[in-house]
FITI-58897 format. One record per residue (C-alpha): residue in one letter; x, y, z; residue number from 1. Coordinates in steps of 0.05 Angstrom, whole numbers, always signed. Example, Ala and Ser with C-alpha at 12.3 -4.5 7.8 and 13.67 -1.06 7.14 Angstrom:
 rest     c1     c2     c3  nr
    A   +246    -90   +156   1
    S   +273    -21   +143   2
END
This chain:
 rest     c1     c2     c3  nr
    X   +315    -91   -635   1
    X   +264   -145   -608   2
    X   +290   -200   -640   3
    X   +363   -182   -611   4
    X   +331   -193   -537   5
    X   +288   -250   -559   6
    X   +353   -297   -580   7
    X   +368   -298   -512   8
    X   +334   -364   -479   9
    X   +330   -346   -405  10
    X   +327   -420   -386  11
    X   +348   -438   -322  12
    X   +412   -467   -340  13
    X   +431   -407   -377  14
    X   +408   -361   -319  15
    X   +453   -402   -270  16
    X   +509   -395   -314  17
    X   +503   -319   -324  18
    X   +492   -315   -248  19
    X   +561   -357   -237  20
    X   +596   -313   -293  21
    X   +577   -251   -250  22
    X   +595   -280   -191  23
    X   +668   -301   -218  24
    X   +677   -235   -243  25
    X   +645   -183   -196  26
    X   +646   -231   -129  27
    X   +579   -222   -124  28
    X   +517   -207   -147  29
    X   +489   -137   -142  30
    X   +440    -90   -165  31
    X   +401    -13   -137  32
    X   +323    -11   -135  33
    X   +306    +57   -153  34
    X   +234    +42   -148  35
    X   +238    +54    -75  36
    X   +212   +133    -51  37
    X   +278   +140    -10  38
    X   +327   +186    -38  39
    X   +380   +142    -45  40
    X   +371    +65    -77  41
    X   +364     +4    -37  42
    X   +419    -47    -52  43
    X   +410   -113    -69  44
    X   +452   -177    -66  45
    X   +447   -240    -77  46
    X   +493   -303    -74  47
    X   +491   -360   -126  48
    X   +470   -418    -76  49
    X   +414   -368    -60  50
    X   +400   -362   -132  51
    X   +393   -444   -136  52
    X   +360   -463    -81  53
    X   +300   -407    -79  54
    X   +253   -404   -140  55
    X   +225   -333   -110  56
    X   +304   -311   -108  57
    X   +321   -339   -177  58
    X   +256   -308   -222  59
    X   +276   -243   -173  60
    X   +347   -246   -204  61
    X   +325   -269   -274  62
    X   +271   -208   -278  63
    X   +321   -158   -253  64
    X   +377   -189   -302  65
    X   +332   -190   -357  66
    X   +297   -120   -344  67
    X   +371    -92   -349  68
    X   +387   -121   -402  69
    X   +321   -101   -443  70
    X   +340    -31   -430  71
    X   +422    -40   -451  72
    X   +394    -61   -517  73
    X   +344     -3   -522  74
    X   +405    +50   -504  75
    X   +448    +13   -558  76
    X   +402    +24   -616  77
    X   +379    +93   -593  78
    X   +451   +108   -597  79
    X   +462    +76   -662  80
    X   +406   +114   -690  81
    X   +432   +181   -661  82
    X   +500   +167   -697  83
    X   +468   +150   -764  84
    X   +429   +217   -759  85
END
């Protein structure tokens, strides 16, 4: 499972790329921060010439982007397990 989410290089080319795929798909980049205390999660947005022209915005993006994808990997092979049991 580790070595599935370590083949992905999170350069910053390859971040800017995945930031413009989301972008031509979804029109824009999104995300909820459920670390917040209020009851319902702060959104998030950012836009791609954000993304490239702020270092703070683009490790913000590439954390959140990479935390989510950590734990799509981890929900994948806890499901494969369940099914092989």
């Amino acid at each position: 499972m580790a070595s599935q989410f370590k083949k992905y290089r999170m350069t910053r080319k390859n971040v800017l790329l995945l930031a413009q795929a989301i972008v031509n798909v979804h029109g824009k980049i999104a995300w909820q921060d459920y670390a917040s205390d209020s009851p319902y999660p702060d959104q998030h947005s950012l836009t791609l010439n954000e993304i490239k022209g702020c270092p703070e915005k683009f490790e913000r993006f590439r954390n959140e982007f990479a935390h989510q994808m950590y734990i799509n990997v981890i929900n994948d092979e806890m499901q494969r397990l369940e099914h092989d049991i």
